[in-house]
C-alpha positions in Angstrom: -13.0 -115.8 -94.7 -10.1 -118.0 -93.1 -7.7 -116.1 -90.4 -4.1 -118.0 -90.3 -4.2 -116.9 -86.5 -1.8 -116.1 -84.2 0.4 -118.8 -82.4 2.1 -119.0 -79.1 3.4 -122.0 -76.7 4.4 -122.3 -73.2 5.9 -124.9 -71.2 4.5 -127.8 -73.5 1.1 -126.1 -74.2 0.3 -125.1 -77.9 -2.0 -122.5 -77.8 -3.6 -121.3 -81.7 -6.5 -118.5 -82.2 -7.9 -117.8 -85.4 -11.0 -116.4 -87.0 -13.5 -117.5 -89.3 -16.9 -116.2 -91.0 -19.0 -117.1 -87.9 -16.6 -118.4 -85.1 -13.5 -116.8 -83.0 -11.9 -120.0 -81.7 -8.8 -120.4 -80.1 -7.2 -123.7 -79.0 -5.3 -125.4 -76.4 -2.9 -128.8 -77.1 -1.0 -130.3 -74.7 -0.1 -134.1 -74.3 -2.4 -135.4 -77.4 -5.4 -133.4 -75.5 -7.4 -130.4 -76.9 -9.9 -128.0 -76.1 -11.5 -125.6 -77.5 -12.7 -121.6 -76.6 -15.4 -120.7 -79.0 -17.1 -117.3 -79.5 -19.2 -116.1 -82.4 -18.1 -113.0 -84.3 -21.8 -111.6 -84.0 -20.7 -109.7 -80.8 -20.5 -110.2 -77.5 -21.5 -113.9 -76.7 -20.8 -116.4 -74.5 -17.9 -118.7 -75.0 -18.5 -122.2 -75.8 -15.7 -125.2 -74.3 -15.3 -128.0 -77.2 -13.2 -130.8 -76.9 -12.6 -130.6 -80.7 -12.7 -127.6 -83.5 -16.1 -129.2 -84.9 -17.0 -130.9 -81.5 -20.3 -130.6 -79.6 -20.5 -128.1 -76.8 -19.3 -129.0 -73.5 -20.4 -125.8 -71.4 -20.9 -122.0 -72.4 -19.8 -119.8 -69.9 -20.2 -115.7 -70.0 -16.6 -115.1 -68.6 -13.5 -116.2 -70.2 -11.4 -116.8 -67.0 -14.1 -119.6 -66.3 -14.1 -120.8 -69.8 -10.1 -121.0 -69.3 -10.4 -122.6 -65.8 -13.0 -125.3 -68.0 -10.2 -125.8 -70.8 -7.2 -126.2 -68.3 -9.5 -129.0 -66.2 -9.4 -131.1 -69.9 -6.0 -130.4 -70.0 -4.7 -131.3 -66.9 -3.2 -127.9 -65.8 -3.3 -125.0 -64.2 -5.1 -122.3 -65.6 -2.3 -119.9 -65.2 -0.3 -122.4 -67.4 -2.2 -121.7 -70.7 -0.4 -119.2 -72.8 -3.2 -116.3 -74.4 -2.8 -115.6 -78.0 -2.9 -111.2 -77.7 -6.0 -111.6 -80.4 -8.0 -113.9 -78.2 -7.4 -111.8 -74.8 -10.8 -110.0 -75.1 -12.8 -113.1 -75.5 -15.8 -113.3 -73.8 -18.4 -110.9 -72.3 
């Protein structure tokens, strides 16, 4: 199963979450950088910082105000700055 997502951009920042079989991911672009918020769809679980949809694990963190605070560090911004898909707002534990 394949999720087309949900879309949304602010101020230069391309923000797109969608859903697989295993993985809720949702991801940042801005400036020819990415990262990446990953959560499985087992549950609750920590969410994993990627650089890159299929990229190794940076950090997991168990709140996703500090995985956001990780994913605006790669991007060079403020975390307020990063526009929040409504379907990814409950990520995290």
């Amino acid at each position: 199963m394949s999720d087309d997502g949900e879309e949304v951009e602010s101020d230069g920042i391309a923000a797109r979450y969608t859903e697989t079989d295993h993985e809720r991911v949702l991801r940042f672009e801005r400036d020819g950088r990415t990262a990446v918020l990953v959560q499985n769809t087992d549950g609750y679980a920590m969410v994993t910082v990627r650089r890159r949809v299929d990229g190794d694990e940076l950090e997991r963190y168990y709140g996703f105000d500090v995985a956001l605070d990780h994913a605006a560090e790669l991007l060079d911004v403020a975390p307020s700055a990063l526009p929040i898909p409504d379907a990814a707002s409950d990520m995290g534990m």
